[in-house]
VMD Tcl script that draws the C-alpha trace (Angstrom):
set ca {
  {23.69 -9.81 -14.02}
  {21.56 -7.46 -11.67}
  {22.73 -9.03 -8.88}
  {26.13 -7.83 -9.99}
  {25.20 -4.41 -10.69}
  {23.73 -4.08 -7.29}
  {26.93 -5.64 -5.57}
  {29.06 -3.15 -8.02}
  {27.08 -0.30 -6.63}
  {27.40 -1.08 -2.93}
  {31.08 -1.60 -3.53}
  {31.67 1.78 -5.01}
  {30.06 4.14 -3.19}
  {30.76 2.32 0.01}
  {34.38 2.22 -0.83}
  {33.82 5.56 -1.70}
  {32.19 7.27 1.52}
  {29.41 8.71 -0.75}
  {26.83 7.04 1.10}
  {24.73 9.65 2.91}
  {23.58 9.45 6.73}
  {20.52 7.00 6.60}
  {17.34 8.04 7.15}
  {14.82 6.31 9.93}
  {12.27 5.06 7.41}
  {10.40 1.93 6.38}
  {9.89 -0.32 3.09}
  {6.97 -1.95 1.63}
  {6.86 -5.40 0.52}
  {4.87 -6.88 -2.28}
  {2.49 -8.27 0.32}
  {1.97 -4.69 1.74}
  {3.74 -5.37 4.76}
  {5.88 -2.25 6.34}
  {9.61 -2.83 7.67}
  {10.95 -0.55 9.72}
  {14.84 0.51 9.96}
  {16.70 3.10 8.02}
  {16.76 4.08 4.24}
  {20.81 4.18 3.43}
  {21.85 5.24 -0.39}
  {19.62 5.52 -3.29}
  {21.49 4.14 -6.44}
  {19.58 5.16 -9.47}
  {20.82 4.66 -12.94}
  {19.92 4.04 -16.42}
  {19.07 -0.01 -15.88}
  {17.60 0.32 -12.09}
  {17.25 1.86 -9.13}
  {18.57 0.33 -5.84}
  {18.39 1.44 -2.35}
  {20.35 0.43 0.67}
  {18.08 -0.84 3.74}
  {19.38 -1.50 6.86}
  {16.51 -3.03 9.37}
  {16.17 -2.94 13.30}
  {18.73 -4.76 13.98}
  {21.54 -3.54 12.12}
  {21.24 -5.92 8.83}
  {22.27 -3.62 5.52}
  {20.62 -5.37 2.39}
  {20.67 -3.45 -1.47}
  {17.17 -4.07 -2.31}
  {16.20 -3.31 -6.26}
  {13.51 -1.65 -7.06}
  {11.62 -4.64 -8.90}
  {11.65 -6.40 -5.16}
  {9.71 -3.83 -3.41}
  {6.63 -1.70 -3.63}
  {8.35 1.45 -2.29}
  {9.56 3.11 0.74}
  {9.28 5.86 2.74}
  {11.92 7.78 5.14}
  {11.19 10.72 7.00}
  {14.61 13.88 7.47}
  {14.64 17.20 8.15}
  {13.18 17.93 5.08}
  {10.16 16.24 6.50}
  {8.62 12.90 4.76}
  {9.47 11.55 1.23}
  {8.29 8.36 -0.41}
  {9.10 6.55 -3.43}
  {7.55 4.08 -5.26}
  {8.81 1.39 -7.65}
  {7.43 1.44 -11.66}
  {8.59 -0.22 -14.34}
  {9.31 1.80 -17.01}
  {10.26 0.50 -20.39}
  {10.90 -2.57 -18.98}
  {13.16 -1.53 -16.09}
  {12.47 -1.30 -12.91}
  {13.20 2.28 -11.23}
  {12.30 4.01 -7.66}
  {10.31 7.40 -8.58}
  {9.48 10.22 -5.90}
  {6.01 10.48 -5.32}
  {4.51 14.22 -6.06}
  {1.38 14.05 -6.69}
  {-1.32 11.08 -6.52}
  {-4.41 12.43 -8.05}
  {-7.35 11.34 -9.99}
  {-6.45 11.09 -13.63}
  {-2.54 11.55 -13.30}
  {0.18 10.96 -10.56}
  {3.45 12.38 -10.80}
  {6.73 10.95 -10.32}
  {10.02 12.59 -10.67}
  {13.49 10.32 -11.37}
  {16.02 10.73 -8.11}
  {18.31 13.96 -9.13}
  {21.39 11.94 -9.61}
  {21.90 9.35 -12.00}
  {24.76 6.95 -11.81}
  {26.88 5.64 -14.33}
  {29.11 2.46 -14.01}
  {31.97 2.31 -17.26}
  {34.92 0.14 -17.74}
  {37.60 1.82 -19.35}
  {41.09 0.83 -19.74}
  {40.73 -2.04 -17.36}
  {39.85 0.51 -14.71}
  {36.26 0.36 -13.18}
  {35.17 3.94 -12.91}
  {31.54 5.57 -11.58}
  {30.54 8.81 -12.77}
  {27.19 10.52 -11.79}
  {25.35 13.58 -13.30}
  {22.49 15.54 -12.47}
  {18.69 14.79 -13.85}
  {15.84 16.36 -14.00}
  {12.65 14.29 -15.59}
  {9.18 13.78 -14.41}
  {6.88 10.55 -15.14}
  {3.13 11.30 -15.73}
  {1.08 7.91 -14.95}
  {-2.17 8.28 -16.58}
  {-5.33 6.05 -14.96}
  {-5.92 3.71 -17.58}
  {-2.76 3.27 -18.91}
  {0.44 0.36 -17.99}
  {2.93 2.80 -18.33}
  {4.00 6.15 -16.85}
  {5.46 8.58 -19.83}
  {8.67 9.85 -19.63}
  {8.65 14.33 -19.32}
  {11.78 16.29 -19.19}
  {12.38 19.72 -20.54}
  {12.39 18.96 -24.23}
  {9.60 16.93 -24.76}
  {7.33 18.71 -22.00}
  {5.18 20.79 -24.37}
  {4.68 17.93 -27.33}
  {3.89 15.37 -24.38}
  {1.96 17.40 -22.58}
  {0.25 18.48 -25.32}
  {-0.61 14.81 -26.48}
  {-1.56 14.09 -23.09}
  {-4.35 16.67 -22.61}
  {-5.97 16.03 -26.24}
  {-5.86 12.32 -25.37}
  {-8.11 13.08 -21.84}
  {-10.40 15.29 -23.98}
  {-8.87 18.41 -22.48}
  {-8.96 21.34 -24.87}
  {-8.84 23.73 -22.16}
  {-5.14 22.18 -20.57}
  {-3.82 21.34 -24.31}
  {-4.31 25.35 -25.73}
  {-2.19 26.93 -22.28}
  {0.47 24.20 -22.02}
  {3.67 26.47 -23.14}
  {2.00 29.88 -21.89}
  {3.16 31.07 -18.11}
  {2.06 29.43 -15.52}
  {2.20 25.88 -17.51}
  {5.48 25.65 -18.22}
  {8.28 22.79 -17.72}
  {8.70 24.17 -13.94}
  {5.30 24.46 -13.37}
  {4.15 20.64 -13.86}
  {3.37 20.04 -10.45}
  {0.97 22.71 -10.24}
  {-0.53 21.61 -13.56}
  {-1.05 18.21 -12.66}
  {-2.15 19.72 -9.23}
  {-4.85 21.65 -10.84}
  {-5.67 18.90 -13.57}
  {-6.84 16.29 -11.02}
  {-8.88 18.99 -9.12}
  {-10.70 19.93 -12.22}
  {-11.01 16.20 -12.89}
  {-12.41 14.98 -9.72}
  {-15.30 18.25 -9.51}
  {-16.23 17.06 -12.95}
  {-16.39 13.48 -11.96}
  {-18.77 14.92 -8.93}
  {-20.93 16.88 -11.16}
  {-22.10 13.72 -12.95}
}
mol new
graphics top color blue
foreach p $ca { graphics top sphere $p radius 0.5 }
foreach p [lrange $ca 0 end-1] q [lrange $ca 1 end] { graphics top cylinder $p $q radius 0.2 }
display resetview
């Protein structure tokens, strides 16, 4: 069945001319070894994340996220890795934003993909996301943050860590939805001075 999403997805975006200019990049393996070539397409949707590969020599594979450790490409944006988590039991390709020392912070690709069959007519739709996953050191899985749940998960988070300090200002400026990077940011600095201290 995944290998027919993943064959579904190549079909209809390359049919398409959706795919995107690929990017000179690399993927790691399970083993830790880096291949080089260009990072094509990344598919995301609600079952699994796939991303179109295309090595040195010209060879385009769809590689799912469960295969891989992650990748990295580097635009004119400058460099951008992702890395692959499973969470709930799927496997899915998260941005990398910030690798601390008590939380990292992952955010979902923007664009989600969604594959329906409707009147005998195969049809893709995509819309726009915005959620963040908060992987806690300790823990086996990241926990899902978007807008609506920020302040109760956040919230949970911080008394969980012993973090009175982070729990009372979560809501207040500065430590709202759009400000989770910083928070994090700021979170693992506090945490790593206080892991000095001792």
């Amino acid at each position: 069945m995944k290998q027919l999403y993943a064959i579904i997805f190549a079909l209809l975006f390359a049919a398409a001319g959706l795919c995107a200019d690929p990017a000179r990049g690399y993927i790691v393996t399970k083993n830790g070894k880096r291949l080089t070539g260009y990072i094509g397409e990344l598919y995301h949707s609600q079952f699994q994340s796939i991303i179109v590969f295309i090595n040195d020599f010209g060879s385009a594979y769809n590689i799912e996220a469960e295969l891989i450790r992650g990748f990295v490409f580097v635009d004119e944006k400058g460099y951008t890795a992702f890395e692959s988590k499973n969470c709930r039991n799927r496997w899915y390709f998260l941005r990398i934003l910030e690798k601390g020392a008590a939380v990292n912070l992952y955010q979902s690709p923007e664009e989600e993909y969604a594959i329906e069959f409707e009147n005998g007519v195969l049809k893709a739709n995509s819309r726009s996301i915005n959620e963040y996953w908060l992987e806690v050191n300790g823990r086996k899985q990241p926990i899902r943050i978007h807008s609506l749940n920020f302040r109760r998960k956040m919230r949970r988070l911080f008394k969980k860590e012993e973090a009175p300090e982070y729990r009372e200002k979560v809501g207040k400026e500065g430590y709202r939805f759009r400000d989770l990077a910083n928070i994090i940011r700021e979170y693992n600095k506090d945490r790593s001075l206080n892991k000095r201290e001792i």
